[in-house]
C-alpha positions in Angstrom: -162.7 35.2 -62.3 -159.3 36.8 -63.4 -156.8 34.7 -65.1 -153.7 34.1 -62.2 -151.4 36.5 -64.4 -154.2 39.3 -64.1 -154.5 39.0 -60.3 -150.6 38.5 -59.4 -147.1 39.3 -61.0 -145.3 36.7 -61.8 -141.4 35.9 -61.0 -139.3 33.4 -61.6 -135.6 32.5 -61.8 -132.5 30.9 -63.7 -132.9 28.1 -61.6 -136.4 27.7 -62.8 -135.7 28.0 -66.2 -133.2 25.4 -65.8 -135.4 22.7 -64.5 -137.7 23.7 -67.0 -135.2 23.1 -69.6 -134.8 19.6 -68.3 -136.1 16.4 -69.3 -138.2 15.1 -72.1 -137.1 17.8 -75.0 -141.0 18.6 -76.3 -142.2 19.0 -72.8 -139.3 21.2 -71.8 -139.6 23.3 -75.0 -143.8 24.1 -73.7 -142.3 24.6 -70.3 -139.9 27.1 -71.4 -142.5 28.9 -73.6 -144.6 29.3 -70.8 -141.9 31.2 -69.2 -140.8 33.6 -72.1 -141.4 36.6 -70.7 -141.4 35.9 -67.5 -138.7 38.5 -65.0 -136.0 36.6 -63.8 -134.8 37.0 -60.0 -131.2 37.7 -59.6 -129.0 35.1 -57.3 -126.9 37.2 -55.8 -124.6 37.7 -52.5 -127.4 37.5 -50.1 -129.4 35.0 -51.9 -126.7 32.5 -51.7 -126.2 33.5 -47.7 -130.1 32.8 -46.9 -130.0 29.9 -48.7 -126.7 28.0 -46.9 -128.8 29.5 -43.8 -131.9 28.0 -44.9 -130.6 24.4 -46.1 -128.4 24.0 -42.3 -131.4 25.4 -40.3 -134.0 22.9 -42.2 -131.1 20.5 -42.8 -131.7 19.4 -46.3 -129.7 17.2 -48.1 -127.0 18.5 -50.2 -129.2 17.4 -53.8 -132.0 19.8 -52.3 -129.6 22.8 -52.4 -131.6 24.1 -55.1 -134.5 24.2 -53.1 -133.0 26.3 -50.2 -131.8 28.3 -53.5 -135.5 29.1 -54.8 -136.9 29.6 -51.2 -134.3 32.3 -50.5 -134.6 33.8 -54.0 -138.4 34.7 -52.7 -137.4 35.8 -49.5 -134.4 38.4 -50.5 -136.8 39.8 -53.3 -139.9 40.2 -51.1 -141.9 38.0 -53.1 -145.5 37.5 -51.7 -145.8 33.9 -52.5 -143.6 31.0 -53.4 -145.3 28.4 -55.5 -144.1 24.8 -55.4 -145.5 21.4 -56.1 -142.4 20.2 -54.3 -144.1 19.5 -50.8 -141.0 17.5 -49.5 -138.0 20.4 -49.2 -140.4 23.0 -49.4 -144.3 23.3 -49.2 -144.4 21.7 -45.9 -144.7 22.5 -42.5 -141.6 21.7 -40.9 -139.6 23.8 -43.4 -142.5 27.0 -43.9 -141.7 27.4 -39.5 -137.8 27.1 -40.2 -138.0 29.4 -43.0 -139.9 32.1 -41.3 -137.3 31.6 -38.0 -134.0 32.1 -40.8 -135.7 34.7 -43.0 -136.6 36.6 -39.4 -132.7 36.1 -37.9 -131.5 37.6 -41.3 -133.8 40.3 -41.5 -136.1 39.8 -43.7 -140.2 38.7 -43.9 -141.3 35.4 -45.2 -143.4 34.8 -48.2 -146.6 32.3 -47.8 -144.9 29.1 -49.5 -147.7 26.7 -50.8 -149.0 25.1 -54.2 -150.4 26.8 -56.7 -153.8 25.0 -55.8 -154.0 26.1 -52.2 -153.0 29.4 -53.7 -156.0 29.8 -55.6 -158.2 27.8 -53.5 -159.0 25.2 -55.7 
């Protein structure tokens, strides 16, 4: 079976790297290896619109700004899929059905949000 990095190309953004940054120093520094390389997704004009769209529509709570932030980063650039382990602001089902209503009023498509598991169906 081809490695996940054979079979899709991978994105991720300054707010990833951030959180990766975070936290126990030696575990951040593996985390951020892991991303070296990796093309960042630009936050820009309409990325910030989608994602005060997204965070009223689903109405998150202002610390889960960030999550509206990495949703609509996906959803301006088109991405495919949007891989989280976070299954409270944004692998669930509540917010996948208002995120495919916001992405839709602001014309754009909706990628499949889910965990990396249900991803590769393991």
């Amino acid at each position: 079976m081809a490695t996940p990095r054979k079979r899709f190309d991978l994105y991720c953004s300054q707010v990833v790297v951030r959180e990766a940054g975070a936290g126990d120093a030696e575990a951040a520094r593996r985390r951020l290896g892991l991303l070296k390389g990796v093309p960042l997704l630009d936050i820009n004009d309409a990325v910030k619109v989608l994602a005060a769209a997204i965070a009223k529509a689903a109405a998150l709570p202002k610390k889960a700004a960030e999550d509206a932030l990495h949703i609509a980063l996906a959803t301006v650039h088109g991405m495919e899929y949007l891989l989280t382990w976070n299954c409270k602001h944004i692998a669930n089902a509540e917010i996948r059905n208002v995120l495919a209503a916001v992405a839709y009023d602001h014309g754009y498509g909706a990628p499949v949000v889910c965990t990396p598991e249900e991803l590769m169906g393991e």
